[in-house]
C-alpha positions in Angstrom: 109.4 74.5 91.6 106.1 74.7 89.8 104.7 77.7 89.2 101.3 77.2 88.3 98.6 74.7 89.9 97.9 71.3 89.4 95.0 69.0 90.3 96.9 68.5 93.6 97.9 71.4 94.6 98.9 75.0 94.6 101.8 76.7 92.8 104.0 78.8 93.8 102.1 82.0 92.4 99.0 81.4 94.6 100.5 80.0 97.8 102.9 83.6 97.2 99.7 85.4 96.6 97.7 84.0 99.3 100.1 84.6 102.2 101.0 88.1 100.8 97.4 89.1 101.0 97.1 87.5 104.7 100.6 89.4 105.8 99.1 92.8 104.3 95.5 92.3 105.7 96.3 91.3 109.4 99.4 93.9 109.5 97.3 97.0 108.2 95.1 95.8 110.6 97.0 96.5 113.3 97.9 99.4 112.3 94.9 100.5 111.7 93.9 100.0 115.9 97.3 101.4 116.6 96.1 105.0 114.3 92.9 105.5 115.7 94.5 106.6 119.0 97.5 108.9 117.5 97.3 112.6 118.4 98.1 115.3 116.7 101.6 115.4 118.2 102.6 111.9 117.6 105.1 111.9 115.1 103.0 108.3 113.4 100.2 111.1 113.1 100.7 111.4 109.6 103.1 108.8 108.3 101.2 106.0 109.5 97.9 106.7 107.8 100.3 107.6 104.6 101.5 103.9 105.1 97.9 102.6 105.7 96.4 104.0 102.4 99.9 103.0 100.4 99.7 99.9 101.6 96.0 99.3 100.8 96.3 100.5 97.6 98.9 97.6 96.8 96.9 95.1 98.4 94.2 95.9 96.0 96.4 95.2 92.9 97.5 92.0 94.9 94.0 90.8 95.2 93.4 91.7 91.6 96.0 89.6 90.7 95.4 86.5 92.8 92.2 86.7 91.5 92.8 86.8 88.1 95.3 83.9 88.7 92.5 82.0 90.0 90.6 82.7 86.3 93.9 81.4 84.4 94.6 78.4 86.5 93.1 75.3 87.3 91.8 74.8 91.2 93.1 71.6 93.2 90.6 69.2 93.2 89.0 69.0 96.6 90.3 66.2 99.1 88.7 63.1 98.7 87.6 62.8 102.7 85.8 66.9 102.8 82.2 66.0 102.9 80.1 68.4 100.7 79.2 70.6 103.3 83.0 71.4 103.6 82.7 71.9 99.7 80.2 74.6 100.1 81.3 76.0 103.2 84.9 76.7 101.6 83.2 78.7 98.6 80.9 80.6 100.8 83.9 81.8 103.2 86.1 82.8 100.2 83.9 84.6 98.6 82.9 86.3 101.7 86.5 87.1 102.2 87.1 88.7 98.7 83.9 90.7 98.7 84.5 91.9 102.1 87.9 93.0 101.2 86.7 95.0 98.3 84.0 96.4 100.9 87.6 97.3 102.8 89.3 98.3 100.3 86.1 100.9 98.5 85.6 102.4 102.2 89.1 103.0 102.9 89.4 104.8 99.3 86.1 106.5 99.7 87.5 107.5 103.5 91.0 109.0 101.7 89.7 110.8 99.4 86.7 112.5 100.8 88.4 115.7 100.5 88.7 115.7 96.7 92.6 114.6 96.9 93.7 111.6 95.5 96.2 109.0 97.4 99.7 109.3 97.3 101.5 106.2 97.1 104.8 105.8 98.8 105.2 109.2 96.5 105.8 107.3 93.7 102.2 107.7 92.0 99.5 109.6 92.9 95.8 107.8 92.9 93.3 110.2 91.8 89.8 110.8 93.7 87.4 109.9 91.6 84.4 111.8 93.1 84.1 115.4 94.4 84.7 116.4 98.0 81.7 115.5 100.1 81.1 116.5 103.5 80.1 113.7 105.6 81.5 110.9 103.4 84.5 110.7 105.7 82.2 109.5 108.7 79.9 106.9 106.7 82.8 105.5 104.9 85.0 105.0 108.1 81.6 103.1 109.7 81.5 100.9 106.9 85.6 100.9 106.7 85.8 100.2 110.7 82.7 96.5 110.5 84.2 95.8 107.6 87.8 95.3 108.8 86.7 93.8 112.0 84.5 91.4 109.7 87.5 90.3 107.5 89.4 89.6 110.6 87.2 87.3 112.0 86.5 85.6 109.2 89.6 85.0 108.5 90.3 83.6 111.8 87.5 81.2 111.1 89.2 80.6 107.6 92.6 79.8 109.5 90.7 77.5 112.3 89.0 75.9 109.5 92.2 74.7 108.2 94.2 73.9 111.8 91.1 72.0 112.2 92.1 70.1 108.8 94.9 69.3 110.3 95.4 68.7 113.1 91.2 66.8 113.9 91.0 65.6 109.8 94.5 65.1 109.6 94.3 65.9 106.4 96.2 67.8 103.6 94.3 70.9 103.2 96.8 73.3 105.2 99.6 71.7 104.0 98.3 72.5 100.1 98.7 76.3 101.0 101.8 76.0 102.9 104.2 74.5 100.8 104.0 74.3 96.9 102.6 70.9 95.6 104.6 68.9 92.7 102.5 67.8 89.8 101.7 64.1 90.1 
């Protein structure tokens, strides 16, 4: 099984990477909608925003490391039948998609530790706050937090209709280059 990439496809490290971040980003999603509405006498009140922030603080280092994966290895070369548009569409939705997950990611931080406290994760490290408590943080951040996340979500619904699209109208093997790990040629 090939690790790394090749000129036809992706290893196993990125296709790994890729659907890892998908998983994380569409389940903290969810719950996400599902913690706006806890009350104070739900017993998810507390542990599910514990998960939340835990689990964003690993998708960060996940999205570090896919992206410094992308630095160290070659890209598949694009499919002979994309037409340039595709080309430049596909880079202009990725990069949308990264920066807006750092957007995510910053807000969510910036929403945790409003109160001076750092983020304790799954309680085996602590995360520290970086800046001093602010009053009123808390609200801007979770504006930018709440458009942010709704963003990345659609866009990456137009990402994933992009590639049934490749599939199923091209017929064509750009889904099938993130689904299952290419040999070298």
């Amino acid at each position: 099984m090939q690790l790394r990439n090749s000129e036809h496809g992706y290893g196993l490290v990125a296709v790994t990477l890729h659907w890892l971040v998908a998983i994380t980003v569409f389940a903290m999603f969810g719950l996400g909608l599902y913690m706006v509405d806890l009350d104070y006498y739900d017993a998810w009140y507390t542990d599910a925003p514990d998960l939340h922030r835990s689990a964003g603080v690993l998708l960060f280092v996940l999205v570090i490391l896919r992206l410094l994966w992308r630095l160290v290895n070659q890209r598949p070369a694009p499919l002979a039948g994309h037409r340039q548009f595709e080309r430049v569409a596909a880079v202009v939705v990725h990069g949308f998609l990264y920066l807006d997950l750092f957007i995510v990611m910053a807000s969510g931080y910036l929403i945790s530790t409003a109160d001076g406290r750092g983020i304790e994760v799954f309680g085996l490290f602590e995360v520290p706050a970086l800046l001093a408590a602010e009053k009123g943080r808390e609200e801007l951040a979770g504006l930018v937090h709440w458009y942010a996340a709704l963003a990345l979500v659609a866009m990456a619904g137009v990402h994933a209709a992009a590639a049934l699209k490749h599939h199923f109208v091209d017929r064509d093997q750009t889904l099938m280059r993130m689904l299952k790990v290419t040999p070298p040629k």
